[in-house]
Structure formats: structure tokens, C-alpha cells
N, C-alpha and C positions, 0 to 999 in steps of 0.2 A: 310527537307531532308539534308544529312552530304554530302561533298564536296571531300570527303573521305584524303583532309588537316586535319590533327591533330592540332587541336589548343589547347586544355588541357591533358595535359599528366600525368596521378599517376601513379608511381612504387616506390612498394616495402614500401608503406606507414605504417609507424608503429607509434605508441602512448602509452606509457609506463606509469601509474600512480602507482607508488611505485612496487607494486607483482600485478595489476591487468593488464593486457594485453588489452587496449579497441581496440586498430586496431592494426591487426598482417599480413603486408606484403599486404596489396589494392593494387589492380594492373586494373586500365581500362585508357580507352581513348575517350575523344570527339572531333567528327568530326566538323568543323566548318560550321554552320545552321544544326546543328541537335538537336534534343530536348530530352537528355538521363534522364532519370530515375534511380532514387536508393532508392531502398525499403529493408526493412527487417524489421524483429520484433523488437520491440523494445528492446534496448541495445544492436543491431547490432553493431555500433560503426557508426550510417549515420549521425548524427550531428557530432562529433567528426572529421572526414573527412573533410566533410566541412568547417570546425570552422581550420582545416591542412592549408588546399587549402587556404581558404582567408587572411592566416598569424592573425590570432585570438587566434593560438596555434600552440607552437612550435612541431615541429613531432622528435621522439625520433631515426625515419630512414626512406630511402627511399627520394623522389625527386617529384616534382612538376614541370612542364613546360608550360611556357603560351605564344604558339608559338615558341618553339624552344628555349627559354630562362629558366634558370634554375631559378623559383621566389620563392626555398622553404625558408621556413622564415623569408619573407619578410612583412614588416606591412602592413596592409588592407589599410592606408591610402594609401602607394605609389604603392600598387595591384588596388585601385580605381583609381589612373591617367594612368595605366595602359590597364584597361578597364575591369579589372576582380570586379564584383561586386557580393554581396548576401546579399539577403532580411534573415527574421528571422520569428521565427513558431512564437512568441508573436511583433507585429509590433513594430518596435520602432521609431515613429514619435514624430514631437516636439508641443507637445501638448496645448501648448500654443500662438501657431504662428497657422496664416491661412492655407489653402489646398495650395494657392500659395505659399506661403511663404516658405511652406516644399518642396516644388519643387524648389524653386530662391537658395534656399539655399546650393543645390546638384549639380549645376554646377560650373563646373570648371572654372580656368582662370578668376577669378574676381577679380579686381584690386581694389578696393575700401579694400581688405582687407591689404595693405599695408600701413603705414602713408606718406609715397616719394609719393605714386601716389595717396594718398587723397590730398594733397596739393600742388600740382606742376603739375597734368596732371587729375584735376576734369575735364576733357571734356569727355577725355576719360573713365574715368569712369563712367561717367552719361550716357555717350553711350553704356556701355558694360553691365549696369545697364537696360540698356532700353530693348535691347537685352535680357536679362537673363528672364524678364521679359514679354516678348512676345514669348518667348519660353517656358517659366512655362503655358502660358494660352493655348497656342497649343496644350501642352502636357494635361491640362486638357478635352481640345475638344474631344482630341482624345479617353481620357477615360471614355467621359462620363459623366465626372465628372464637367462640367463648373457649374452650380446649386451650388455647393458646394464652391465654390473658396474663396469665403469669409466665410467659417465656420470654427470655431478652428478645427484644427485636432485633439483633443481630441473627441471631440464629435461626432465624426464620426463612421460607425457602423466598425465590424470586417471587412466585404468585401471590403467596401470602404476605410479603411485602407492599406491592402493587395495591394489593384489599387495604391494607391496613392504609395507606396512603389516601385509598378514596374516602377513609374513614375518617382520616380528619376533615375531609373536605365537610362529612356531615357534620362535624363537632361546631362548625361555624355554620351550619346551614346558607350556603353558599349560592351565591344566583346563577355565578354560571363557573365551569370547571374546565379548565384547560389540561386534556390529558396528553403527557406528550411518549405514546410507545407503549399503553400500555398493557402490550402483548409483550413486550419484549420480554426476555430470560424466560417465559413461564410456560409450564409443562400444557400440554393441549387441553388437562382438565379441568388445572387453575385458571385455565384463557377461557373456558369456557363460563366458569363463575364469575371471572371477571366480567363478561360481556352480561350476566345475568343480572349481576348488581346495578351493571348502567343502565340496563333497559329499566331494573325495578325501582331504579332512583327518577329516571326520569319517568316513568310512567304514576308513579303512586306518594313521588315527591314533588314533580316537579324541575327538575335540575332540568338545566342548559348546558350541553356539554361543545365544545369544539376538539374534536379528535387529531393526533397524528398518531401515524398506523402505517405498517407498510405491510399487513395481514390482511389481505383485500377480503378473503372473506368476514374477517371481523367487519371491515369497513361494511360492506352490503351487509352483514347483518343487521348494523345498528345504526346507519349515517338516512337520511331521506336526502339527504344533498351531499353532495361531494366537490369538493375546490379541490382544482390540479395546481402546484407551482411549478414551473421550470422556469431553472435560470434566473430564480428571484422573480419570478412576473406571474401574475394567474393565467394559465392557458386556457381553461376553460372552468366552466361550474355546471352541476347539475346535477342526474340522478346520478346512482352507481352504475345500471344500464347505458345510460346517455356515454358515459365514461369512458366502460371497456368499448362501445364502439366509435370511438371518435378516432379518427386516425392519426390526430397528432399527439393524442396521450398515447395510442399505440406505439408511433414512433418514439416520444420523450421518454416512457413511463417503462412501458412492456417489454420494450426492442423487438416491434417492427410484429409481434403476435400478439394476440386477442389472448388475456392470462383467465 
């Protein structure tokens, strides 16, 4: 549930690709602990938004705020120290490194990445080292996923991907999480722990999440609000209910039936 504190703010978002208009003026808001939803048909403009927000792509107008601070155009790296993170519809983990590994490697504040503090304060690093790494296993407990810790992350199926993906999001302890798909490739039982984890992140952590999803029952499972895009533009906002009976997400969304 939203705190009814604004912690992510779009207005008036636009994205310009020569004569093609992909987002024309997005205008919504997330509450902090609420878990919103953004669906539309495909070439809405809902990846494009998001790819805005995480500084992945410059916006051609309009504004971004994360808590009160203007972060439009800012790079994803320094929106990740930030706390503003997002996962991706094809997971992009490093496939050759362990399920640990891809978690050690997402936290912040590691000193060992400096040569001054490899060589002059290895205590400290081997501490913060030790750290990094007992919080990578924690976060695997949590998900479920300890069995796995020592497997390449390549090898791992769609779902368990997607986990591992929110797991980094924990390793930064993140304000808010931009998921974009992430039902996609994953078996109905994996989708099912996924939706588990998000309720339990935001419920007993706290996360922010802004969803794209085109698994409407994910969506009503887990969204209290729901933003429609068509055509680059919001057609409407509200509940999930509000949603399936509006007649122009009908028409834009459903084709023309109630899903």
C-alpha cells in the first residue's frame, strides 16, 4: 500500500525518434510502498518510459523526480546509488560468474574496487568483502534460491533468472524497482514465486515497485493502481477493476472484450 509520499514523479514525458512520437507527454505518480502497474499494447511506448526514468535514454521533454529531486537524464549508474533500479523483459546476468557472484557483484561500496584501498587498507576490504558476501547468501535464502549458489548463472532457467535479478535489486537495498516483464519466459510456478517475492519485498521491506506486465492476472494480483499507455500517451489510471471495465482500454488493450 502507497504512503500517499510521492517518491517517483513523471510529467509531461516525451521521447522523439526522428517523425515518430514514441511517448507523447506521460504524466503519473508513485506512492512510496505501492506497487503500480503499467500495461498497454504493445508499442505503448511502456519500455521506452522506463528505459526515460532509469536514464538508459535521454527524454526529448518533460521531468523525472526521485523524491523531490529532479534525476531527468541522469545515468542508470548514478540512479543505482541513488536507489532507483530496473530489472529487463530478457534478464541480463553475467553468465559466467555464480548465482553468488551475480549478487556480490551488485552491491555497493566495495572497496576492493579501488587500487589506494587494495593496497594500503586490505583489512578493510577483506571485511567489507566478507560482508558483501554474507549478504549475497542471505539474499539467496531469502529467495529460495541457496541450491543454486554455486551454479553459473547462465544455466539457470527463465524464473530463476528473473529471482536472481530482484536479488540484486536487494543487494543495493533499493527505494524503488522498476520491473519491466517480469513474467516473461517463466514457468507459471516460477511466476508464482516471483509475484511472492514482490508482495514480500514490498510488504516486510518496504520496496516501491513500478511494474510492466502484460499477465493481467499478475497485474491484479499485485498493482493497487494500474496506468494504461496507448500510443505513447496515458489513457487512463486506476484500479485493476476500474481497468478491465473501461471501454477504451477495452478497445486499445483487450480488442473490443472484457479479458
Amino acid at each position: 500500500m502507497g504512503t500517499n509520499e510521492v517518491i517517483l514523479s513523471v510529467k509531461n514525458l516525451a521521447k522523439n525518434f526522428g517523425g515518430l512520437h514514441a511517448v507523447r507527454g506521460v504524466d503519473f505518480e508513485v506512492e512510496r510502498g505501492a506497487i503500480v502497474g503499467l500495461i498497454g499494447p504493445n508499442g505503448a511506448g511502456k519500455t521506452t518510459t522506463f528505459n526515460m526514468i532509469a536514464g538508459e535514454l535521454s527524454a526529448s521533454a518533460g521531468m523525472v523526480t526521485l523524491l523531490g529531486e529532479n534525476i531527468t537524464g541522469q545515468r542508470s549508474d548514478v540512479l543505482y546509488h541513488k536507489g532507483l533500479m530496473r530489472t529487463f523483459q530478457l534478464s541480463h546476468e553475467y553468465a559466467r560468474m555464480t548465482s553468488l557472484e551475480n549478487l556480490a557483484v551488485a552491491a555497493p561500496s566495495q572497496l576492493g574496487e579501488g587500487i589506494f584501498s587494495s593496497w594500503f587498507a586490505s583489512g578493510k576490504v577483506k571485511k567489507r568483502e566478507a560482508e558483501v558476501i554474507e549478504l549475497a547468501r542471505e539474499t539467496l535464502e531469502f529467495l529460495g534460491l541457496t541450491h543454486i549458489g554455486d551454479e553459473l548463472a547462465g544455466n539457470l532457467s527463465g524464473g530463476q533468472k528473473k529471482l536472481l535479478e530482484i536479488g540484486r535489486t536487494m543487494m543495493n537495498d533499493s527505494k524503488v524497482v522498476l520491473l519491466d516483464e517480469p513474467g516473461a519466459g517463466v514457468n507459471p510456478t516460477l511466476m508464482r514465486k516471483v509475484a511472492e517475492m514482490i508482495e514480500q519485498l514490498n510488504a516486510e521491506r518496504g520496496y516501491t515497485f513500478c511494474i510492466i506486465e502484460h499477465d493481467m492476472d499478475m497485474i491484479a494480483r499485485l498493482c493497487g493502481k494500474v496506468v494504461v499507455l496507448n500510443e505513447g500517451q496515458v489513457l487512463m489510471q486506476g484500479t485493476m477493476d476500474e481497468v478491465r471495465n473501461d471501454e477504451r482500454v477495452i478497445d486499445a488493450y483487450f480488442g473490443g472484450a472484457v479479458a
